[in-house]
N, C-alpha and C positions, 0 to 999 in steps of 0.2 A: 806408364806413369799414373799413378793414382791421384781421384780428386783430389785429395789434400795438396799431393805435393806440386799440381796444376793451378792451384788458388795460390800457393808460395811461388811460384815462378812469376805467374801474374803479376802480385803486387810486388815481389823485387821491380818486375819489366816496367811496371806503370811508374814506381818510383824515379827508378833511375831514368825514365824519361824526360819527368818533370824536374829532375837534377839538373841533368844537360843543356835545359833551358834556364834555368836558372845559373849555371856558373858564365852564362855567354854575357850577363849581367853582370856577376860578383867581381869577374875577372877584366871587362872593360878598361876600367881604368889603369892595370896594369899595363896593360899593349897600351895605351894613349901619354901615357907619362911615366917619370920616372918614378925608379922601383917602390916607391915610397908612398907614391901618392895617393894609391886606395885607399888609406886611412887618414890622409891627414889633407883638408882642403886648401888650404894654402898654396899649398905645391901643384896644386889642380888650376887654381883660375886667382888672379891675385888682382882687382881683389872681387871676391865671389858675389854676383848678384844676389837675388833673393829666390830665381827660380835655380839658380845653380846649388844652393845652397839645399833649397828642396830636393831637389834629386839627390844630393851626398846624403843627405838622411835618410831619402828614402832607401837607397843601396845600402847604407850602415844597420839599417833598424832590417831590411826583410831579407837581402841577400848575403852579407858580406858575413863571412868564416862558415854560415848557416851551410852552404849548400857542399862548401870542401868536405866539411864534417858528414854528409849526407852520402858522399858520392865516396870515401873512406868508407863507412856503414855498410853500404850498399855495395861496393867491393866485393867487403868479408861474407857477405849473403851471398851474390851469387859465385864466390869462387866454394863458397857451401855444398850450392846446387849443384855444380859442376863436380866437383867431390864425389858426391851420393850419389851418381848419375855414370861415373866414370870419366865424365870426358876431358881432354887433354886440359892441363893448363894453361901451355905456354907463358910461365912467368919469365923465366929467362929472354924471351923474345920480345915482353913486353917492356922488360926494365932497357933492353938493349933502344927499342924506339921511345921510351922516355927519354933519354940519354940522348939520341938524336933528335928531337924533338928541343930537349932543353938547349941544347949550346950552337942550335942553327937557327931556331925560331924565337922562344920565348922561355927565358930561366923559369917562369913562374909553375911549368907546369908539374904535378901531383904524382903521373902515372910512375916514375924511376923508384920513387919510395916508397910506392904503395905495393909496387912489384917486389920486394927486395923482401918488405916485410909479409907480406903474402908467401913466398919461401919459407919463412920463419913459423907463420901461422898457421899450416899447412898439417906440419906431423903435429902440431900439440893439440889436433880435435885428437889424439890418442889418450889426453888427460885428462883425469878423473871429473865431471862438473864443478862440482866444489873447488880443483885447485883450477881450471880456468879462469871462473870467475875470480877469484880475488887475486889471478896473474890478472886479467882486463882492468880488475877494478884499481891497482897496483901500477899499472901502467900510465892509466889513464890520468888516475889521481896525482901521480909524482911528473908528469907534464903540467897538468896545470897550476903545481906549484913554483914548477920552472917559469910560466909564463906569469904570474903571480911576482913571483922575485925580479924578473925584468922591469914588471909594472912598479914593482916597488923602489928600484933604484933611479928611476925616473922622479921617484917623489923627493930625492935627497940631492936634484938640482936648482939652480938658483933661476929664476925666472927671465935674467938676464940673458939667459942661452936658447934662442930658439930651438925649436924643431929642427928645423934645417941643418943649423950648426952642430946640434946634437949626431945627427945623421951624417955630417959631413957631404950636404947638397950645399951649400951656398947658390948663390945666384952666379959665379963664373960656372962653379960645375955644372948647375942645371941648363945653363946655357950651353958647355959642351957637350952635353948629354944629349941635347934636343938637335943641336947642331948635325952632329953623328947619326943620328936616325933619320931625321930629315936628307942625309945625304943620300939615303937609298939602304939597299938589304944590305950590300956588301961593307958598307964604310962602317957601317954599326957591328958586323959580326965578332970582329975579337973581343970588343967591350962585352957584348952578351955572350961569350961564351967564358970569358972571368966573372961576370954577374953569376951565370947559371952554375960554376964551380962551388960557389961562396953560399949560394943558395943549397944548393946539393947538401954543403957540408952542415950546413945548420938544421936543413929538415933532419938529416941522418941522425944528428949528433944532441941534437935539443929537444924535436919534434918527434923523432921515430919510434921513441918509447908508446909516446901516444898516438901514433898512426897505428902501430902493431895492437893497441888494448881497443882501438875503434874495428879492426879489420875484427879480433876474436870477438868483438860485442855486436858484430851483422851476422858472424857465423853461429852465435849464441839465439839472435831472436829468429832464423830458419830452425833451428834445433826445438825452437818452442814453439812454432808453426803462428809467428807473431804478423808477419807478412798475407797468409791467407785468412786470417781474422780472427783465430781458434778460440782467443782469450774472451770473454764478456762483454757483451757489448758496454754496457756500465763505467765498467772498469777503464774503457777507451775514450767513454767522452770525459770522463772526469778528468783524467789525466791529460786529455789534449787540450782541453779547459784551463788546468793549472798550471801546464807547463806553458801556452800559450797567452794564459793573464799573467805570469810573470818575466817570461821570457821575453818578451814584444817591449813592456814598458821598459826593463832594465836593456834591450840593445838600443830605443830610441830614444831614453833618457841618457846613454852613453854618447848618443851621436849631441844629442843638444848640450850637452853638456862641455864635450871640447868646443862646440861653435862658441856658443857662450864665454869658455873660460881664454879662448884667443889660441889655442892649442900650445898654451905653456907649459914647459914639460910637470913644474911643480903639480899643476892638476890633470893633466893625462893619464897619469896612476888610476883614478877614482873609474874614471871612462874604460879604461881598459880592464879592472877589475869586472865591472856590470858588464862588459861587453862579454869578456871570456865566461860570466855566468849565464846567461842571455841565450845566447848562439847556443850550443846544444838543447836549452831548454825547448826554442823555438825549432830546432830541426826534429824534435822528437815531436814536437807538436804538428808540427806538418804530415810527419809519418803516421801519427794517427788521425791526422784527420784524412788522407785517403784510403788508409787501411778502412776505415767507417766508411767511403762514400764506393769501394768496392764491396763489403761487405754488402749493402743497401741498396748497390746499382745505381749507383748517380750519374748522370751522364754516360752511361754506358760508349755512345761512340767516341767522346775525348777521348775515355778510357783506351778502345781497341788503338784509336792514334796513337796514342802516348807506350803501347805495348810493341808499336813498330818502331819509336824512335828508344823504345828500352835497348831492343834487341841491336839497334845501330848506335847504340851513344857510345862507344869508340872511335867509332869514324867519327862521326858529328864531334865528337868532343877535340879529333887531329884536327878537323875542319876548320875548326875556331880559331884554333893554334894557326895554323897557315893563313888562312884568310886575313886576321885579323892582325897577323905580322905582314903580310905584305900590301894591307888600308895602310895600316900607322908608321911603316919602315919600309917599305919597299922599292918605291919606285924614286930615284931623286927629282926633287923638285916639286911632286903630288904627294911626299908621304905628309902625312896628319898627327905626327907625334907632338904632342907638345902644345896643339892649336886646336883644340875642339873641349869647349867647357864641359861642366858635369851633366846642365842639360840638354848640350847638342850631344853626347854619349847617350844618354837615356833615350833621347829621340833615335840616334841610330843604333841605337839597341833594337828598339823594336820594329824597325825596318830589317835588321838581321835576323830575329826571330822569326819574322814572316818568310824569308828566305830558308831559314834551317825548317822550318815545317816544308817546305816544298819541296828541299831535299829528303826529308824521311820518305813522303811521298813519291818521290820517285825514286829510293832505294826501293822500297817495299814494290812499287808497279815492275822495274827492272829488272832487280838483280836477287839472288835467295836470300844475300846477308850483305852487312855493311863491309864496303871495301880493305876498309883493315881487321876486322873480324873474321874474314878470307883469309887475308893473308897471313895472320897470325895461327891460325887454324893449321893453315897451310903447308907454314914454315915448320909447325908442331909434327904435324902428321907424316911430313917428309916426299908429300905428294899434292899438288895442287885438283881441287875440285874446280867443278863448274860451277862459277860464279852467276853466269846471268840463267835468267829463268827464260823458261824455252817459248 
């Protein structure tokens, strides 16, 4: 493998590290309540303190849609690398443990869609640049008019109708909902495995246009060698500068904005427009600003860490998924769904953070590769390797 394409592998691995910490975040309040409530605080803690309140912002303004859209990206990158390198894909294997993963554990998770559409993405690096790009830019664009039109038929309700009701949670349902999980993994499993159906059929059917224009626009910036830093340096800080002076204020003007307006549906349109503008601009801003701090060597050891938990964030990323369904739904009696506000989440966020760093570090002292990054390999190759290191 040639320099170049050693600095592209690099910053895929650094990225997608820093993804994986960040979705243990974005995605918290999914496993803690119901499906709904990552965006809308009411349904989180009723009624929300002031430090509860802080943490929903803080989640809405730096994590929340930011790091999905990141780890979609960074997909399309490294099923790139993988591509140009030869090595196996294992998409079918992947979407199969998405699929078990969504309707036993947690409907919220990414990998079943992103797998399906990586199939898709796959033979068209055979077409011309020019008509990729404006299939990605085509994609991408007529998703966020879908999500545009949703925002906007929200603006054509009467304020009389909460959130809730709009959603069809009430206060009996949320309490069967919370009921059900609290009674342990099993009593909750049929309920989430028709959540994860309905979820399936909406990423596929609404969101999948633009999962597939985000997967070809990661395998677009390996193609221009965006990842090992080729471009101008210039050109990187301005643009992380402007996408992150306007991206940051329009996701955490979106978060104050429904606190403010009582999350009634008449003004949640406004929020969710700035937010759907916001979030890409702030994940692209992220990606360059460590594209910059690889290019310059900033912290060079974070760095090598974060290249050991690139190379595991499929495991680490099942990890969450299991773990954090069997914190909030597992056990009867001790699960936690339903009873742990926005800032005791934030707090034990970062107590799991501290834990998934320990497990990078003792995948990396252990074993050659993350456990299902073996196995995935594995099931591809039709022959299992040696997983631990001698």
């Amino acid at each position: 493998m040639n320099a170049a394409r050693e600095d592209e592998e690099a910053g895929v691995l650094i990225m997608l590290g820093i993804t994986v910490f960040g979705l243990l975040f974005a995605n918290l309040s999914g496993f803690a309540h119901v499906w709904a409530a990552a965006d809308i605080l009411p349904l989180q803690a009723t009624p929300p303190g002031p430090l509860d309140s802080l943490a929903w912002w803080l989640g809405q303004t730096f994590a929340s849609w930011t790091f999905n859209i990141l780890l979609i990206v960074l997909f399309g990158s490294a099923l790139a690398l993988r591509v140009q390198t030869d090595a196996p894909g294992g998409l079918g294997w992947l979407c199969v443990l998405g699929v078990g993963l969504a309707y036993l554990f947690w409907y919220g998770e990414l990998l079943t869609v992103i797998a399906l559409a990586g199939m898709i993405a796959r033979p068209m690096q055979a077409l011309r640049p020019a008509t990729r790009w404006m299939t990605l830019a085509a994609l991408i664009g007529g998703t966020f008019l879908i999500v545009l039109a949703g925002a906007g038929i929200t603006a054509l309700l009467p304020d009389t109708m909460g959130i809730a009701d709009l959603l069809g949670l009430d206060a009996a349902r949320i309490a069967a909902i919370d009921s059900a999980h609290q009674s342990g993994f099993f009593a909750h499993l049929p309920t989430n495995m028709a959540t994860a159906l309905q979820f399936h059929l909406i990423e596929i059917f609404f969101l999948g246009g633009g999962v597939l224009g985000l997967i070809l626009l990661g395998m677009e910036l390996v193609e221009r060698g965006f990842w090992g830093g080729r471009g101008p340096v210039m050109g990187l800080v301005l643009t992380a500068a402007g996408a992150l002076g306007i991206g940051l204020p329009l996701t955490g003007w979106s978060a104050l904005h429904s606190l403010a307006g009582g999350f009634v549906p008449s003004q949640v349109w406004q929020g969710m427009v700035a937010h759907a503008v916001g979030a890409p601009l702030v994940a692209y801003g992220y990606a360059a600003l460590v594209v910059l701090a690889i290019r310059f060597r900033i912290a060079e050891t974070l760095q090598l860490f974060l290249i050991r938990a690139g190379h595991a964030w499929l495991s680490l990323h099942v990890g969450q998924i299991i773990v954090l369904t069997l914190l909030f739904s597992g056990v009867p009696g001790l699960a936690l769904f339903g009873q742990v506000s926005p800032a005791g989440l934030f707090a034990l966020g970062l107590l799991l953070a501290i834990g998934q760093g320990g497990a990078v570090w003792a995948i990396d002292r252990w074993l050659r590769a993350g456990p299902v990054e073996w196995l995935l390999d594995s099931l591809t190759a039709r022959h299992a390797t040696r997983l631990r290191r001698r």
